[in-house]
C-alpha positions in Angstrom: -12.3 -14.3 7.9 -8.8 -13.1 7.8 -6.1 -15.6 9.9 -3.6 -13.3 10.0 -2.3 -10.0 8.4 -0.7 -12.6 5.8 -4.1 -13.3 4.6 -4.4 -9.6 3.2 -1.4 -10.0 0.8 -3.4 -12.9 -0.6 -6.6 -11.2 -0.8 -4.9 -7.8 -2.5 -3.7 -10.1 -4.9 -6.8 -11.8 -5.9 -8.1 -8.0 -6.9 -5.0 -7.4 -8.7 -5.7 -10.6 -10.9 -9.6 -9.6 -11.0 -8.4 -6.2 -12.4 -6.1 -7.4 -15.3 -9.0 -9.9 -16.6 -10.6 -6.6 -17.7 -10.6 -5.1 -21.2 -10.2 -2.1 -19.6 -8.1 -2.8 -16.9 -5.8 -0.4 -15.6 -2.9 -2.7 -15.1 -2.3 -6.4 -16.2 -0.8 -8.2 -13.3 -0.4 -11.8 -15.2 1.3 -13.2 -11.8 -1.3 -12.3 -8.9 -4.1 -14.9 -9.8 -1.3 -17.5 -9.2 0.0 -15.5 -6.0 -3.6 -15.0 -4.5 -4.4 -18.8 -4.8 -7.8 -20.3 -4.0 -7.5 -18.8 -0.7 -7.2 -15.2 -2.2 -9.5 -15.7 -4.5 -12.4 -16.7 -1.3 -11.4 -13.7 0.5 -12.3 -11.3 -2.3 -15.4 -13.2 -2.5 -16.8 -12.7 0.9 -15.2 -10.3 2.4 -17.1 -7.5 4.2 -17.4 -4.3 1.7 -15.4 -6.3 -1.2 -16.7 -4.1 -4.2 -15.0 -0.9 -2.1 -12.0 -2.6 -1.3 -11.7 -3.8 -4.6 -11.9 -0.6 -6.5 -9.0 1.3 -3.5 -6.7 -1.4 -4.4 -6.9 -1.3 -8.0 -6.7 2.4 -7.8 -4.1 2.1 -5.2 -2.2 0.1 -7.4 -2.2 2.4 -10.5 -1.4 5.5 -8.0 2.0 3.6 -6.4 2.7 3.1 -10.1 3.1 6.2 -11.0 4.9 7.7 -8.0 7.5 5.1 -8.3 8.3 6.5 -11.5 8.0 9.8 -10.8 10.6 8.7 -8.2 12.8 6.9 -10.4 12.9 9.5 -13.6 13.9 11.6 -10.0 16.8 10.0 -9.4 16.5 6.8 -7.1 18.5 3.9 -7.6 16.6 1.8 -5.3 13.3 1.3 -4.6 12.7 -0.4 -0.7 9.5 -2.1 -0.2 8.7 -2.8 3.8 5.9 -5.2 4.1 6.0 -6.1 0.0 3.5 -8.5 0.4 2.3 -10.0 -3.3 3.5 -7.0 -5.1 5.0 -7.9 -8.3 5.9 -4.4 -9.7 9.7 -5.8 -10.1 8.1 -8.0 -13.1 5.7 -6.1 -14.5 6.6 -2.5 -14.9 9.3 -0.7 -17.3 12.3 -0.7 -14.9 15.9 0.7 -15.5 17.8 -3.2 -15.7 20.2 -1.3 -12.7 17.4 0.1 -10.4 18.0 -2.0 -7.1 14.6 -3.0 -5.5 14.3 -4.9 -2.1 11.2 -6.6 -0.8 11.1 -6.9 3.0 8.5 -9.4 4.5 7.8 -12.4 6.6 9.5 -15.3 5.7 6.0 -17.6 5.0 5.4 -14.1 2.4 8.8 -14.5 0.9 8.9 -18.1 0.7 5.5 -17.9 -0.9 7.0 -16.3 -3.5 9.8 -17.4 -4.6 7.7 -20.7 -4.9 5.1 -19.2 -7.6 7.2 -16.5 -9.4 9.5 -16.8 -12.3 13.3 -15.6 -11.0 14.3 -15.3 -15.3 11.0 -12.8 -15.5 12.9 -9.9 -13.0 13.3 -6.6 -14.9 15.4 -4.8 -12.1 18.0 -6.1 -9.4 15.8 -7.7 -6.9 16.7 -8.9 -3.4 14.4 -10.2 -0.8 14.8 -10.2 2.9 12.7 -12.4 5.7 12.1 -9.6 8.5 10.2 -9.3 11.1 9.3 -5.0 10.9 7.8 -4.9 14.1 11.0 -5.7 15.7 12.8 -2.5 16.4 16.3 -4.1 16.6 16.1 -6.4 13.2 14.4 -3.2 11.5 17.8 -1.0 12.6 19.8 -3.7 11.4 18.6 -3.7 7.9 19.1 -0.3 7.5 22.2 -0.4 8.7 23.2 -2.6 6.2 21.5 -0.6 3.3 24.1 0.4 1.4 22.7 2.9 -1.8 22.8 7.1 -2.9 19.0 7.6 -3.4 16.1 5.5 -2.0 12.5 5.5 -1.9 10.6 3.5 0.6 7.1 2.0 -0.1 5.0 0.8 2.9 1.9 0.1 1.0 -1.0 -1.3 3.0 1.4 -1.6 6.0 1.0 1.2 8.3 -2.6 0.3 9.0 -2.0 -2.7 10.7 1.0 -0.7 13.0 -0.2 1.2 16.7 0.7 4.8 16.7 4.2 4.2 18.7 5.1 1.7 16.0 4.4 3.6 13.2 6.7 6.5 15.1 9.3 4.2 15.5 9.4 3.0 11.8 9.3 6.7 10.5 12.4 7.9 13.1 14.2 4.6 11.7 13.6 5.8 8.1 14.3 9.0 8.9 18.0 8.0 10.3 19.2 6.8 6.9 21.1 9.1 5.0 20.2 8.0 1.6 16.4 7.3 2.0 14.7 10.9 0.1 11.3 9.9 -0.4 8.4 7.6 1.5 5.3 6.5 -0.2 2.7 5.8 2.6 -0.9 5.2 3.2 -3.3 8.0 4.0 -7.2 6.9 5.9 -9.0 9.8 7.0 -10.6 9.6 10.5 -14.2 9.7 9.0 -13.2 6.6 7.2 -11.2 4.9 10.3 -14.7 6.0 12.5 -16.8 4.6 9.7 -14.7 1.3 10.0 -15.0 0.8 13.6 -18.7 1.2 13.9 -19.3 -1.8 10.9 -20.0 -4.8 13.1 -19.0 -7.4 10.3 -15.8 -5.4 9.0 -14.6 -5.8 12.4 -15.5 -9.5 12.8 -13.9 -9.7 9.0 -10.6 -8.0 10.5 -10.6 -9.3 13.8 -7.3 -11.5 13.1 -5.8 -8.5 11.4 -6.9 -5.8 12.7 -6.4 -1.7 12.0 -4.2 -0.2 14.8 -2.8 3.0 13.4 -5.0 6.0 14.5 -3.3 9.5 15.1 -5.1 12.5 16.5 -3.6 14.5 13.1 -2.4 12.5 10.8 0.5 14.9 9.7 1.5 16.6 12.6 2.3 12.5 13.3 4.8 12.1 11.3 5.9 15.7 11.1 7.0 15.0 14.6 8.9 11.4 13.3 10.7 13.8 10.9 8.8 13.5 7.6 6.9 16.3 5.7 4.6 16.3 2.8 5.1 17.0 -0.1 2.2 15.7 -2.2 -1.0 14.1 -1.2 -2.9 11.9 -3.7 -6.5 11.0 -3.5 -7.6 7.9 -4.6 -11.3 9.4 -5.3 -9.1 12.1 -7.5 -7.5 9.4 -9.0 -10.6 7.5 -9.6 -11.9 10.3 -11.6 -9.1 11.2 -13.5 -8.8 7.4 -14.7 -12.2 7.1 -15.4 -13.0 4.5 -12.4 -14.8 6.9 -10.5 -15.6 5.8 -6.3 -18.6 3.4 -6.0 -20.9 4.6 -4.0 -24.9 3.6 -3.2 -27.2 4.8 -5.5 -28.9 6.9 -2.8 -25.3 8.4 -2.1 -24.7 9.4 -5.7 -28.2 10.8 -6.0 -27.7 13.3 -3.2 -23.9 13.9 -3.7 -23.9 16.9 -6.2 -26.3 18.7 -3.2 -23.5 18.2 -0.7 -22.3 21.4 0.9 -18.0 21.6 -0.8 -16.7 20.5 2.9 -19.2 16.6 3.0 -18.2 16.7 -0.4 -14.4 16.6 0.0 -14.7 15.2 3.1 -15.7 12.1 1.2 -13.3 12.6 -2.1 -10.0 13.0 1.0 -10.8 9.7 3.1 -8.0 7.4 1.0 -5.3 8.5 -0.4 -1.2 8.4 -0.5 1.2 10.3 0.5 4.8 11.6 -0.6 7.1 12.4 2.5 10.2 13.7 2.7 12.7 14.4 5.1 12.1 17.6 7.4 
């Protein structure tokens, strides 16, 4: 299904653009349907679990939102996004004309688009680098050259696709820069990653970009990297709270409100994101 972790920018895209063709749509995103392209558009289409995927990402989406400008009104000048993919929250959200954002990706991503975005439609200072961020030494480098006060990095959708050194690696590297306060970063519980690997077509689905990152304890991971939480937000939470509640079976939603509390927020905890900051 997917050729290459490239592919998933596309396909997060083409739920983006399904979301904003809503009359009750929790965003408008008028630049992803040309961003996910036809070949978006088929992955959201046949993609294994699409209705599932499609509600984290919208819900994702409006989550990230809001953090960012929690982050902002806190201070930050400038907003670094590591494996940016088709995000186009430099166009379509109320940003400070000063606020310095940076979009790190491959070059075929960043070439991508520049092609189908409008440079006059910007509402911050953006910048976008070609970079490879599983190279150690390329990674160092552009932090080096980060020059800023207050930063928040985004990895949205990125860690996933990282092994457990790699994702260590990336955090200590973060963690190094004086000026970097806050990280936005993907949460998956490991009922959900177990659930994953058991589904014979998500893996054939995935098999070209596959899920690497699985830590014994998820926070004692990057605890050790440097990085403590400070908030954790559910995207089943969320969900509620933005009246596009988690879709689950019928049979599912039948026998949820008999649940014992722990299978209950065992299933409300398994996506989320998470606001670190330096130990």
């Amino acid at each position: 299904m997917f050729e290459d972790v490239a592919d998933t920018a596309l396909w997060v895209a083409a739920y983006r653009a399904r979301e904003s063709s809503r009359p009750d749509a929790l965003f408008r995103d008028p630049w992803a349907e040309r961003l996910a392209g036809d070949r978006g558009k088929q992955l959201a289409r046949e993609v294994d679990g699409s209705a599932s995927f499609e509600w984290s990402i919208v819900v994702r989406t409006r989550v990230i939102d809001e953090l960012l400008r929690d982050a902002i009104a806190a201070g930050a000048d400038t907003v670094v996004n590591l494996g940016a993919g088709m995000d186009t929250r430099p166009y379509r959200l109320d940003l400070p004309r000063a606020l310095r954002w940076v979009e790190v990706d491959a070059p075929k991503i960043i070439e991508l688009k520049e092609q189908r975005l409008p440079a006059n439609e910007v509402r911050c200072q953006l910048e976008r680098v070609t970079l490879d961020l599983s190279s150690g030494a390329a990674r160092k480098g552009f932090l080096g050259r980060l020059r800023c006060d207050h930063v928040v990095v985004l990895t949205e959708g990125v860690i996933a696709y990282l092994e457990n050194d790699a994702v260590s690696e990336l955090a200590r590297d973060l963690r190094g820069h004086p000026s970097i306060r806050r990280w936005i970063v993907d949460y998956m519980s490991p009922m959900l990653r177990r659930k994953m690997r058991n589904r014979r077509r998500f893996q054939r689905d995935f098999r070209s970009a596959p899920f690497r990152f699985e830590p014994n304890d998820w926070h004692e991971h990057f605890e050790k990297a440097g990085w403590r939480l400070v908030s954790m937000h559910y995207l089943a939470e969320a969900g509620e709270r933005l009246g596009r509640p988690l879709p689950l079976p019928l049979p599912l939603r039948i026998v949820r409100p008999l649940l014992p509390r722990r299978a209950k927020d065992e299933m409300g905890h398994m996506l989320g994101h998470a606001v670190l900051v330096p130990c």
